[in-house]
VOPATOR-313183 format. One record per residue: residue number from 1; z, x negated, y negated of N, C-alpha, C in turn. Coordinates in Angstrom, 3 decimals, always signed. Layout:
BEGIN
[rec NUM [Z X Y] [Z X Y] [Z X Y]]
...
***
This chain:
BEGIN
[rec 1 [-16.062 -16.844 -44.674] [-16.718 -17.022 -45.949] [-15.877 -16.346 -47.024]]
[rec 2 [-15.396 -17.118 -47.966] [-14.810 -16.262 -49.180] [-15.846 -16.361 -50.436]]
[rec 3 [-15.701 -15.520 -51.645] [-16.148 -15.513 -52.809] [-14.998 -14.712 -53.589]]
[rec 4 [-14.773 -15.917 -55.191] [-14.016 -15.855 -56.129] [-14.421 -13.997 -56.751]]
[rec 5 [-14.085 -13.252 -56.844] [-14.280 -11.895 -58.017] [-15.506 -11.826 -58.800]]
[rec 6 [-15.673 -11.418 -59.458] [-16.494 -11.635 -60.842] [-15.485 -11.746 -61.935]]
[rec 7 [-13.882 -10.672 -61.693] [-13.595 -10.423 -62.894] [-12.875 -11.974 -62.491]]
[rec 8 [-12.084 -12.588 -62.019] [-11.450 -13.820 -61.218] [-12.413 -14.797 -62.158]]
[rec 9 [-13.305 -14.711 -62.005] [-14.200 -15.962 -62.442] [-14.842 -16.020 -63.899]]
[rec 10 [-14.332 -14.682 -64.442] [-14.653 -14.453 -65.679] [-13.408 -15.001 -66.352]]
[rec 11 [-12.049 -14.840 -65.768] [-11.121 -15.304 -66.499] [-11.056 -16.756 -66.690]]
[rec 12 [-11.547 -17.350 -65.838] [-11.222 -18.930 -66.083] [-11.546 -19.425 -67.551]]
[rec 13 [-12.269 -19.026 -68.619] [-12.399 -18.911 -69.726] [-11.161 -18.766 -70.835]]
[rec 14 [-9.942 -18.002 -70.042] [-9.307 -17.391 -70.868] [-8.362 -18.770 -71.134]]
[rec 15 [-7.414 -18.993 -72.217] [-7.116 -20.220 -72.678] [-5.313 -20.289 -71.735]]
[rec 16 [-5.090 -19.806 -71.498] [-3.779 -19.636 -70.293] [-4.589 -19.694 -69.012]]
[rec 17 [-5.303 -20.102 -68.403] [-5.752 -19.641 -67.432] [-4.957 -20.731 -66.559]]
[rec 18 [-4.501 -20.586 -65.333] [-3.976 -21.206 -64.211] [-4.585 -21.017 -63.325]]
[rec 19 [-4.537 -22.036 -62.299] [-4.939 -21.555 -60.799] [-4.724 -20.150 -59.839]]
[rec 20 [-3.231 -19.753 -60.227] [-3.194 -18.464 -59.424] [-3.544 -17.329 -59.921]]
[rec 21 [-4.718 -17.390 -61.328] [-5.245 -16.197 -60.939] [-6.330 -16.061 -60.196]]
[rec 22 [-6.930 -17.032 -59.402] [-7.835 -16.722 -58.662] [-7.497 -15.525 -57.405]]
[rec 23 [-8.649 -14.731 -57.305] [-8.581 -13.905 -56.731] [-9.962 -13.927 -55.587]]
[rec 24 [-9.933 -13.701 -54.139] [-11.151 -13.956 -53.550] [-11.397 -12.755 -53.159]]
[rec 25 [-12.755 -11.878 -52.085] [-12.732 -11.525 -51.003] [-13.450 -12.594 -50.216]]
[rec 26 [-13.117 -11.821 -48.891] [-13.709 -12.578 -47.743] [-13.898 -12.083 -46.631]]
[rec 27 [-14.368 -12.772 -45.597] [-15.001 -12.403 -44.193] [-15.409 -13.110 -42.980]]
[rec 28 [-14.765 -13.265 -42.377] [-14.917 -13.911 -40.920] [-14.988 -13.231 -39.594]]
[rec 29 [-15.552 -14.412 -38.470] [-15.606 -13.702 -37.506] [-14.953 -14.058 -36.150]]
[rec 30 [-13.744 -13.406 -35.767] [-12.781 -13.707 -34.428] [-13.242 -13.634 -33.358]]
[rec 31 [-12.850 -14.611 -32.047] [-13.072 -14.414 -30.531] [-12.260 -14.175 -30.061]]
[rec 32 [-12.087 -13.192 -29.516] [-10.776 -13.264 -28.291] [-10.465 -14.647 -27.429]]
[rec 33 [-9.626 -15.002 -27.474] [-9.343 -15.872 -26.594] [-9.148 -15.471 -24.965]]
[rec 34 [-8.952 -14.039 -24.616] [-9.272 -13.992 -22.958] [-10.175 -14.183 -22.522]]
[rec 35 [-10.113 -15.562 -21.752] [-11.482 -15.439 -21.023] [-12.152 -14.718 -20.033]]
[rec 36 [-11.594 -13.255 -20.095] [-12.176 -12.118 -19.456] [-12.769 -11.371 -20.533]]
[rec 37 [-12.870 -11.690 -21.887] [-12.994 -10.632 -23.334] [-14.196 -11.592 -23.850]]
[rec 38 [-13.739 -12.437 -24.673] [-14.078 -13.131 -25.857] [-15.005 -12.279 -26.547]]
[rec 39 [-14.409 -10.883 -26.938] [-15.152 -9.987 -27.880] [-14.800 -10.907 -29.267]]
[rec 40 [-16.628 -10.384 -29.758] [-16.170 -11.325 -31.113] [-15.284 -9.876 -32.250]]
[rec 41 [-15.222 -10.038 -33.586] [-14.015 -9.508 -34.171] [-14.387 -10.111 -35.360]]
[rec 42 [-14.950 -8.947 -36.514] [-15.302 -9.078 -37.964] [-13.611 -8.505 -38.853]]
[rec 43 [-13.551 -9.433 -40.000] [-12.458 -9.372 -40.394] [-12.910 -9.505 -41.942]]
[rec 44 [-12.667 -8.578 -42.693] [-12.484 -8.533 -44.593] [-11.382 -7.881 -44.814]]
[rec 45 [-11.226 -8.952 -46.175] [-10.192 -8.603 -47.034] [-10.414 -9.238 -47.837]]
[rec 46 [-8.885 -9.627 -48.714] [-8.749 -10.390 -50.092] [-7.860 -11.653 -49.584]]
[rec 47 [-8.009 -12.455 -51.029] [-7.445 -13.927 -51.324] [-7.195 -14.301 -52.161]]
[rec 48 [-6.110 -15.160 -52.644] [-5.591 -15.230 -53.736] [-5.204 -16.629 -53.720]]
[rec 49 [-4.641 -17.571 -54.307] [-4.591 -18.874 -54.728] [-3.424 -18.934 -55.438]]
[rec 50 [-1.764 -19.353 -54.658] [-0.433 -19.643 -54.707] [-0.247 -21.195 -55.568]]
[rec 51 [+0.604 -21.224 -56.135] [+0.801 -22.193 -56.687] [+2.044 -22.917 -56.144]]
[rec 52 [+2.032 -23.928 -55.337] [+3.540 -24.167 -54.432] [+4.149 -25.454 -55.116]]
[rec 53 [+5.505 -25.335 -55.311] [+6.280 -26.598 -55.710] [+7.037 -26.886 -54.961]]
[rec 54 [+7.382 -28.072 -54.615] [+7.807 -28.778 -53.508] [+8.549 -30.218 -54.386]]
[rec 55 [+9.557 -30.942 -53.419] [+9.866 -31.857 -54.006] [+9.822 -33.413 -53.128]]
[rec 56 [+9.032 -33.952 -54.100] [+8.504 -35.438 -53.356] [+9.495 -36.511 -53.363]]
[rec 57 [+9.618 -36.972 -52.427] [+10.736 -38.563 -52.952] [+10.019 -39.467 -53.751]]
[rec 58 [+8.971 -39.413 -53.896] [+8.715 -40.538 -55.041] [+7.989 -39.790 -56.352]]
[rec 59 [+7.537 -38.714 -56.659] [+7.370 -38.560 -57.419] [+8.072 -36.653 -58.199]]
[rec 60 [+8.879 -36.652 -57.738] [+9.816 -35.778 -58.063] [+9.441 -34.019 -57.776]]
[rec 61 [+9.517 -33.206 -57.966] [+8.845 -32.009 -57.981] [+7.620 -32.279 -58.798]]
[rec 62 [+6.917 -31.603 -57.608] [+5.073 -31.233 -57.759] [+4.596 -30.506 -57.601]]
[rec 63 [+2.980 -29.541 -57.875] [+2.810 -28.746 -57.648] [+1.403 -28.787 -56.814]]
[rec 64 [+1.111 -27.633 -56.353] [-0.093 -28.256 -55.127] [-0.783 -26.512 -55.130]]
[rec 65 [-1.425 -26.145 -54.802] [-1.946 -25.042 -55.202] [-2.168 -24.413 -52.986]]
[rec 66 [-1.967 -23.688 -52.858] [-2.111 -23.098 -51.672] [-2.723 -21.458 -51.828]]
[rec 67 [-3.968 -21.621 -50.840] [-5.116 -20.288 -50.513] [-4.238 -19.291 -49.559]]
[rec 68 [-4.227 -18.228 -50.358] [-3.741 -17.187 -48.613] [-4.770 -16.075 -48.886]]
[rec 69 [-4.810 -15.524 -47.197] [-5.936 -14.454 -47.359] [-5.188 -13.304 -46.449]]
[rec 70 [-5.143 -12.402 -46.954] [-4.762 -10.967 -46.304] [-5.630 -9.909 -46.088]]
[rec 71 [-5.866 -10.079 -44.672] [-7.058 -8.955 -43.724] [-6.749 -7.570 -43.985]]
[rec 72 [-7.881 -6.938 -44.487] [-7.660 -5.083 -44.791] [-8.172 -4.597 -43.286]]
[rec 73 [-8.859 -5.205 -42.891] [-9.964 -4.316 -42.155] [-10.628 -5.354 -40.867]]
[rec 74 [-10.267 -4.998 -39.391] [-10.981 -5.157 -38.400] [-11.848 -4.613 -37.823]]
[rec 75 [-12.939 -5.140 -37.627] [-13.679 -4.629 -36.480] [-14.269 -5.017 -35.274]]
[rec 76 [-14.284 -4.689 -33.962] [-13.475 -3.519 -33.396] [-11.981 -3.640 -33.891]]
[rec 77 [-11.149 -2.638 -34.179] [-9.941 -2.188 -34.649] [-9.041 -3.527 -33.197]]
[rec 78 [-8.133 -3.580 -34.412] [-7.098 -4.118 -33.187] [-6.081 -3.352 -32.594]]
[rec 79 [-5.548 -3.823 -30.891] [-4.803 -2.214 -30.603] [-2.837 -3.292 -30.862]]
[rec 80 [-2.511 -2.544 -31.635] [-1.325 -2.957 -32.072] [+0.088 -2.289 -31.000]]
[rec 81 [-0.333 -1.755 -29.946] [+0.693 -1.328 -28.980] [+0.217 -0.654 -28.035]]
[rec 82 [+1.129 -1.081 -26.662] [+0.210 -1.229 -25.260] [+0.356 +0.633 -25.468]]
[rec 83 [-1.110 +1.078 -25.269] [-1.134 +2.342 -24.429] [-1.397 +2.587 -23.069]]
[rec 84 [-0.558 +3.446 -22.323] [-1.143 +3.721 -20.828] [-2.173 +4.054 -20.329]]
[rec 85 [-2.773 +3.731 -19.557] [-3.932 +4.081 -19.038] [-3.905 +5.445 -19.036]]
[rec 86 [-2.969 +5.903 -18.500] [-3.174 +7.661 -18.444] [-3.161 +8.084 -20.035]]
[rec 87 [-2.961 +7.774 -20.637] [-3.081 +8.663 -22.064] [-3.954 +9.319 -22.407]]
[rec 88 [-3.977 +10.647 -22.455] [-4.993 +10.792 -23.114] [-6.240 +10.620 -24.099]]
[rec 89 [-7.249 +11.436 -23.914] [-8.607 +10.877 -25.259] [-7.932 +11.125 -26.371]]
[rec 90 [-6.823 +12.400 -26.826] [-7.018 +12.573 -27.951] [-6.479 +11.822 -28.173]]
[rec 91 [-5.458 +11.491 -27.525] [-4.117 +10.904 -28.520] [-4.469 +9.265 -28.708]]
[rec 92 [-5.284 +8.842 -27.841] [-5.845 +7.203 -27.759] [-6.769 +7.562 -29.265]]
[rec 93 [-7.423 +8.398 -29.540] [-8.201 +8.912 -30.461] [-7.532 +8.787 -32.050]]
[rec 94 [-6.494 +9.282 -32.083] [-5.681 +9.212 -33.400] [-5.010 +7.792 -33.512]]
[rec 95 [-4.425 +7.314 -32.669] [-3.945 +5.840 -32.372] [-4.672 +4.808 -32.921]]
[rec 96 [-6.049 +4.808 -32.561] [-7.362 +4.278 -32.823] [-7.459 +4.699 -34.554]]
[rec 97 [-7.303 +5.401 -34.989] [-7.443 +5.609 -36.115] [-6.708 +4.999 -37.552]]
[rec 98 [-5.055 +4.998 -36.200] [-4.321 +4.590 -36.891] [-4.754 +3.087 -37.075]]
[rec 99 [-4.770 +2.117 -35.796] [-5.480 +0.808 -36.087] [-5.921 +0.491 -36.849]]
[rec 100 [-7.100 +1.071 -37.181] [-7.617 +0.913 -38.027] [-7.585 +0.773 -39.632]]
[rec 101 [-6.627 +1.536 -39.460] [-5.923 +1.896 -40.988] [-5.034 +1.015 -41.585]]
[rec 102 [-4.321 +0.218 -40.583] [-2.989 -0.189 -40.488] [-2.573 -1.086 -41.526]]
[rec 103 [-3.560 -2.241 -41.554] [-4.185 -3.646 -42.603] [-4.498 -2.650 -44.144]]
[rec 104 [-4.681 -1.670 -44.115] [-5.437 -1.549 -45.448] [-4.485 -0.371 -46.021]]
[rec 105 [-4.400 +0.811 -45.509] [-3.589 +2.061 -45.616] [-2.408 +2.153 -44.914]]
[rec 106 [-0.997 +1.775 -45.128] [+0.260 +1.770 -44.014] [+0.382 +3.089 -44.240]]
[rec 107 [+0.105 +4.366 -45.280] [+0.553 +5.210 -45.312] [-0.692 +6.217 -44.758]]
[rec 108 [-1.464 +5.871 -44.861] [-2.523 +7.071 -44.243] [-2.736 +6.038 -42.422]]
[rec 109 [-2.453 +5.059 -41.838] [-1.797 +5.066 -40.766] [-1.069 +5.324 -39.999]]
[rec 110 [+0.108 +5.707 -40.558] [+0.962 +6.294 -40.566] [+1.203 +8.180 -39.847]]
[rec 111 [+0.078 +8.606 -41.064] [-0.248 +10.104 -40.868] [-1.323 +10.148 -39.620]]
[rec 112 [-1.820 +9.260 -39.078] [-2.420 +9.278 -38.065] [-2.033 +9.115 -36.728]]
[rec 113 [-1.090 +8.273 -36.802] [-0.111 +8.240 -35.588] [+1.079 +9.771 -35.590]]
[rec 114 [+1.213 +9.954 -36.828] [+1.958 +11.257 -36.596] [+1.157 +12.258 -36.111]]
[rec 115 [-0.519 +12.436 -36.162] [-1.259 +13.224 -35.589] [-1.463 +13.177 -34.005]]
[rec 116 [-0.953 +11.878 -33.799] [-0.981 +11.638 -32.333] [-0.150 +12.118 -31.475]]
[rec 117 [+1.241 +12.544 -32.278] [+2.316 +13.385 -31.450] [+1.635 +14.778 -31.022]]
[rec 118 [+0.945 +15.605 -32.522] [+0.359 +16.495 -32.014] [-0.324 +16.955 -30.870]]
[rec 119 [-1.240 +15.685 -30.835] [-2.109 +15.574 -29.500] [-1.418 +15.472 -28.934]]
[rec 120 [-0.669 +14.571 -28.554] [+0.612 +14.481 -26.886] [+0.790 +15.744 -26.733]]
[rec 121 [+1.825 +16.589 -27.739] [+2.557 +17.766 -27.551] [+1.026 +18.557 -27.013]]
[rec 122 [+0.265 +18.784 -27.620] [-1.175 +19.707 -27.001] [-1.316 +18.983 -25.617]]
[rec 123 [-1.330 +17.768 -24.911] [-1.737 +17.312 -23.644] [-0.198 +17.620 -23.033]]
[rec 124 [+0.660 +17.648 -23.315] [+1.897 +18.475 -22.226] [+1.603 +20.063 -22.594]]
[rec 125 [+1.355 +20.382 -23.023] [+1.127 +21.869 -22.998] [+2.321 +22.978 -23.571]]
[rec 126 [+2.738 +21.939 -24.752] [+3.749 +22.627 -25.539] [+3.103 +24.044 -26.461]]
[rec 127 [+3.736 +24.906 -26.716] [+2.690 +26.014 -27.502] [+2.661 +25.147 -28.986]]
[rec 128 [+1.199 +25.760 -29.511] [+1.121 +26.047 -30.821] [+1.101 +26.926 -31.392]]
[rec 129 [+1.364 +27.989 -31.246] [+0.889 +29.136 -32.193] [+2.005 +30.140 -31.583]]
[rec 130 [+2.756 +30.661 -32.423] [+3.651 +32.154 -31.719] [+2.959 +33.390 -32.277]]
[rec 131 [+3.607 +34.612 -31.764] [+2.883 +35.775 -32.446] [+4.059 +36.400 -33.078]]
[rec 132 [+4.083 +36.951 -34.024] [+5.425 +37.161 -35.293] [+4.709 +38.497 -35.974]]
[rec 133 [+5.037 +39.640 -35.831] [+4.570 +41.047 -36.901] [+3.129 +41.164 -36.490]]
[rec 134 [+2.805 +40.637 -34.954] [+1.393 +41.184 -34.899] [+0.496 +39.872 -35.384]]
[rec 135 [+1.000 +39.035 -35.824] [+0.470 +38.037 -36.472] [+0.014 +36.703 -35.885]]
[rec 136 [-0.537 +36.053 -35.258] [-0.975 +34.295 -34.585] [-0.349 +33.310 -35.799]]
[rec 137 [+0.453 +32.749 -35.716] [+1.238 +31.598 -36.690] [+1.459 +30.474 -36.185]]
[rec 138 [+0.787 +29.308 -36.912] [+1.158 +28.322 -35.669] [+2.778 +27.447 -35.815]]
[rec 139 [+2.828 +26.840 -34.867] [+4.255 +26.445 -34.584] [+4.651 +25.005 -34.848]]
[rec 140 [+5.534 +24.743 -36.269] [+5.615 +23.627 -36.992] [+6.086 +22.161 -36.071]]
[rec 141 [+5.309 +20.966 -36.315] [+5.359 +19.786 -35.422] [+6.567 +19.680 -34.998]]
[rec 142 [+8.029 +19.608 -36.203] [+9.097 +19.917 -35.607] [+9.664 +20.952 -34.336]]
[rec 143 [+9.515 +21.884 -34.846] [+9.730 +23.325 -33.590] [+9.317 +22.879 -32.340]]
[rec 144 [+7.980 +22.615 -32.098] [+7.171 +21.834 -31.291] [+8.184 +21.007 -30.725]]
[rec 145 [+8.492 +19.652 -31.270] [+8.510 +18.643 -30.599] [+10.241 +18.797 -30.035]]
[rec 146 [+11.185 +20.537 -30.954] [+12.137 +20.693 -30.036] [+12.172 +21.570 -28.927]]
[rec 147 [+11.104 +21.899 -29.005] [+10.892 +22.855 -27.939] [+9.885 +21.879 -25.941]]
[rec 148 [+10.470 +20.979 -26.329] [+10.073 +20.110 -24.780] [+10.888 +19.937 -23.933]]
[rec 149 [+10.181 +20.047 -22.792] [+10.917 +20.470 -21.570] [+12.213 +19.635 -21.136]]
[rec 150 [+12.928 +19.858 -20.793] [+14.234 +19.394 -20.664] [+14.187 +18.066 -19.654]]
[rec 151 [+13.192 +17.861 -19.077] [+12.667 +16.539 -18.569] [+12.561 +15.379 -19.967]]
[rec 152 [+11.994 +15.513 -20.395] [+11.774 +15.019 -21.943] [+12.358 +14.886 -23.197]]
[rec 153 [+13.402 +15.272 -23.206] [+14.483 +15.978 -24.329] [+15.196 +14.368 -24.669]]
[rec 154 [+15.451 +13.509 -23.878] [+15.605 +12.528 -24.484] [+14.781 +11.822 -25.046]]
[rec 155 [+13.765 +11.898 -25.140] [+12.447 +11.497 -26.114] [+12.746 +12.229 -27.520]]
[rec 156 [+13.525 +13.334 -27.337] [+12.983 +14.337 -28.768] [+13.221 +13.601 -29.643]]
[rec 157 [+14.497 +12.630 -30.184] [+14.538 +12.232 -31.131] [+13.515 +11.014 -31.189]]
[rec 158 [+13.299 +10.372 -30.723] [+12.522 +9.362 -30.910] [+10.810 +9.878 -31.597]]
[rec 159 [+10.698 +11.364 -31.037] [+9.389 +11.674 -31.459] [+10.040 +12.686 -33.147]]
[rec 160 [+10.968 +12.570 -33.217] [+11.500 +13.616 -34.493] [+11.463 +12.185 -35.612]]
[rec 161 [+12.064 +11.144 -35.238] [+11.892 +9.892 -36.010] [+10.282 +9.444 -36.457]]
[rec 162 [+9.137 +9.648 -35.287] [+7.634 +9.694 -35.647] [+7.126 +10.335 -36.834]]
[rec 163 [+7.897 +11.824 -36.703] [+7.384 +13.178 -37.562] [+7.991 +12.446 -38.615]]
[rec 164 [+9.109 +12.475 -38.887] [+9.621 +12.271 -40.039] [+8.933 +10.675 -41.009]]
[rec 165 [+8.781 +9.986 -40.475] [+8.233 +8.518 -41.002] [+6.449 +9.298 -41.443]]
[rec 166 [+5.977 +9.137 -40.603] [+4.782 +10.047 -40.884] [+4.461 +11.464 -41.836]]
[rec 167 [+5.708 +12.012 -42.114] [+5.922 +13.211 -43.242] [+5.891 +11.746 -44.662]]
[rec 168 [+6.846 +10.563 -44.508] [+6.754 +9.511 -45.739] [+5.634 +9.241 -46.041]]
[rec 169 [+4.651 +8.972 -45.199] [+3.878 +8.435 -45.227] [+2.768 +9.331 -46.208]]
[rec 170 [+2.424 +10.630 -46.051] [+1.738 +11.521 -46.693] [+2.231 +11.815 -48.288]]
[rec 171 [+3.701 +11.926 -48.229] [+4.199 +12.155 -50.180] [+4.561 +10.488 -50.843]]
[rec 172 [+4.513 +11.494 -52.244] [+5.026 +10.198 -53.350] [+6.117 +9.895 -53.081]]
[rec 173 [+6.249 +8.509 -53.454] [+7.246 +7.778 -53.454] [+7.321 +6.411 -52.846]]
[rec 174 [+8.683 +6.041 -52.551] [+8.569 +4.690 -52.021] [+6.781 +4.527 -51.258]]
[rec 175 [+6.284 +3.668 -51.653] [+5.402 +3.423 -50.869] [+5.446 +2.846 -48.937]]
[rec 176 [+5.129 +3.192 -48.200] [+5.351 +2.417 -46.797] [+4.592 +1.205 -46.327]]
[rec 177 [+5.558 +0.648 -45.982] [+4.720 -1.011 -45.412] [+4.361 -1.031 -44.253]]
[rec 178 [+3.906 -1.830 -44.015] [+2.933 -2.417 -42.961] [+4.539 -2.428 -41.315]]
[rec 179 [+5.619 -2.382 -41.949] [+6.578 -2.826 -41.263] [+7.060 -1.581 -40.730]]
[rec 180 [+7.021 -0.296 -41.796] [+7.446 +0.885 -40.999] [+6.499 +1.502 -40.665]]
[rec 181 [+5.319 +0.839 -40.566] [+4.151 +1.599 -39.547] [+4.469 +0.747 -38.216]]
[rec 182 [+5.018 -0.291 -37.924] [+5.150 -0.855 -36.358] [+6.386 -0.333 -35.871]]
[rec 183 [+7.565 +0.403 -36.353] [+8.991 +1.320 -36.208] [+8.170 +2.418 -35.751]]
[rec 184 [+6.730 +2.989 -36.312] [+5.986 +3.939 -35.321] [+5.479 +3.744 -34.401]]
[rec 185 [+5.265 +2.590 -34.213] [+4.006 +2.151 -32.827] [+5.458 +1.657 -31.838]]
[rec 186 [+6.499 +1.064 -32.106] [+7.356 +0.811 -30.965] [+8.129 +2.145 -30.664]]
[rec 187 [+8.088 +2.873 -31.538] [+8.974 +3.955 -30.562] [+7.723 +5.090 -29.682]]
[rec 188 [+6.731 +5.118 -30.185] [+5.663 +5.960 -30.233] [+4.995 +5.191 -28.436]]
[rec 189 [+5.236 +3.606 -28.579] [+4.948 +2.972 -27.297] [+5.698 +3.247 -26.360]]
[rec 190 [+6.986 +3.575 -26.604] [+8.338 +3.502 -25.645] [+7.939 +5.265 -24.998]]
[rec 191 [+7.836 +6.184 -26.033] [+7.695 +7.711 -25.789] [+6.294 +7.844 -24.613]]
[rec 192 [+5.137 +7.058 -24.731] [+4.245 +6.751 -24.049] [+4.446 +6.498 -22.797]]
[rec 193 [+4.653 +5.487 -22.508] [+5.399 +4.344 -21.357] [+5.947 +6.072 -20.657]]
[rec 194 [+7.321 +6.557 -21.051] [+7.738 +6.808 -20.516] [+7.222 +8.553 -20.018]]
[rec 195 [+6.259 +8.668 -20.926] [+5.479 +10.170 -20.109] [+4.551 +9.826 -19.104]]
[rec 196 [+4.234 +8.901 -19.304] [+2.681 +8.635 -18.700] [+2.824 +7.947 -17.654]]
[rec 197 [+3.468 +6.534 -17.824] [+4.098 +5.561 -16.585] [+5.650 +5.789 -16.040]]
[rec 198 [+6.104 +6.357 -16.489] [+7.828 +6.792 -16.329] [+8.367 +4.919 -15.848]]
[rec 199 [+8.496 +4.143 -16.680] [+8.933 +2.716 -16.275] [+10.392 +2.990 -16.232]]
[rec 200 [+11.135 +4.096 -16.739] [+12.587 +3.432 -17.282] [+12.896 +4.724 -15.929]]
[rec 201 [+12.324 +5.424 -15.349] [+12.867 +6.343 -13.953] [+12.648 +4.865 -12.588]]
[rec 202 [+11.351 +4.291 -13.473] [+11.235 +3.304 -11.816] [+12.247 +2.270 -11.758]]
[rec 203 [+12.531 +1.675 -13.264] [+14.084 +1.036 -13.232] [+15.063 +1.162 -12.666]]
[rec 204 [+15.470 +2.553 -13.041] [+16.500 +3.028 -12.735] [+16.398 +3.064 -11.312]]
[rec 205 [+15.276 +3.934 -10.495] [+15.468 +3.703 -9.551] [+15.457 +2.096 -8.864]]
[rec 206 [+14.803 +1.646 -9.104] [+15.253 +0.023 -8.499] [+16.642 -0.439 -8.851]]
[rec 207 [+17.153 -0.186 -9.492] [+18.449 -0.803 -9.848] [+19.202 -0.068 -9.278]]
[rec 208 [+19.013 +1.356 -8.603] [+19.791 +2.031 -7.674] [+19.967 +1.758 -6.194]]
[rec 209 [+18.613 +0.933 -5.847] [+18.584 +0.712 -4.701] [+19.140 -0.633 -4.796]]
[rec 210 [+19.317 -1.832 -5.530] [+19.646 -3.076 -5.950] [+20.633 -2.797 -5.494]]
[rec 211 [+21.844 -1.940 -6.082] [+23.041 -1.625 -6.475] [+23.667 -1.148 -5.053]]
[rec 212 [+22.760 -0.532 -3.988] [+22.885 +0.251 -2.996] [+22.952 -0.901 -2.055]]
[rec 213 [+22.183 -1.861 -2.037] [+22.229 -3.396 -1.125] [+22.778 -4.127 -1.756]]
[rec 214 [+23.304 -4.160 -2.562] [+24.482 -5.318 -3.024] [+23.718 -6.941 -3.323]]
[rec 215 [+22.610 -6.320 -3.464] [+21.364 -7.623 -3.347] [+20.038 -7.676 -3.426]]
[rec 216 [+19.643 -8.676 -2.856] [+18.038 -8.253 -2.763] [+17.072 -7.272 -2.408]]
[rec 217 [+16.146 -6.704 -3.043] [+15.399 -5.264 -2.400] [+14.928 -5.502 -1.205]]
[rec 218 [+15.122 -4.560 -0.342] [+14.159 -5.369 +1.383] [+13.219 -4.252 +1.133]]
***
């Protein structure tokens, strides 16, 4: 279901008025297509009304007016990158948040998935807090995320690239898109994968034993 603005529909009055200033919101409702799911799936946002020119063989360039609608907001949230079963609540918790955010806020999505490193680093059992002059201080996400165990250390940068996109995401400036919030969810998926399911140790090992038979695995 869409509906034109008020202010959208007030302008049509105005003596320039064109088609593309129409402006809509709207709202529909999605099924999953697994037929193990078919959760249904409420969807709002906005719409707007393009003006497209194209060129006809018989009647030369024309213009034709085209509707697009851009979703702020799902519900249930959509999950935009596989998490492991083992993951933790919290960190499935901030993830979830981020989802949610993703369509409407890329930058306060953003800061939510960077909250999710936190949680990881708290579910490996990295410290937070040192003691300095007698003092409890806690221990900055960076410090943190170089201070992991040497099992893990090839992750660091990939989770130092999280912090840092997610530090953008919170100050002025360039604004962040929708595009460098999924540069968080694929490396943030890959860092996952590989604490939780270790896929790229079971690789390796299969490709060791591949390599070891000159062939097929028996």
């Amino acid at each position: 279901m869409k509906s034109e603005t008020s202010e959208s529909a007030s302008e049509h009055k105005h003596e320039a008025w064109e088609p593309d200033w129409i402006r809509y919101v709207f709202s529909c409702i999605f099924r999953c297509s697994n037929p193990n799911c078919k959760e249904p799936v409420t969807c709002t946002g906005t719409g707007r009304v393009d003006i497209v020119e194209y060129e006809d063989d018989e009647y030369g360039w024309v213009q034709s007016t085209d509707e697009r609608f851009t979703p702020q907001y799902f519900q249930p949230h959509l999950v935009l990158m596989d998490i492991p079963q083992k993951c933790s609540a919290e960190v499935c918790s901030h993830l979830a948040q981020s989802f949610t955010l993703f369509f409407a806020d890329p930058g306060a999505a953003m800061n939510c998935a960077r909250a999710a490193v936190e949680a990881l680093l708290n579910d490996l059992g990295i410290k937070r807090f040192a003691v300095a002059n007698g003092k409890r201080r806690p221990i900055n996400l960076h410090q943190r995320i170089q201070s992991l165990p040497a099992k893990y250390k090839e992750l660091t940068e990939l989770l130092l690239a999280v912090k840092w996109l997610g530090n953008a995401g919170s100050h002025d400036g360039d604004k962040p898109t929708g595009a460098d919030v999924r540069i968080m969810y694929d490396l943030l998926e890959h860092v996952l994968s590989e604490i939780y399911e270790g896929k790229g140790k079971k690789l390796k090992a299969i490709a060791k034993q591949v390599n070891k038979n000159k062939g097929l695995l028996k």
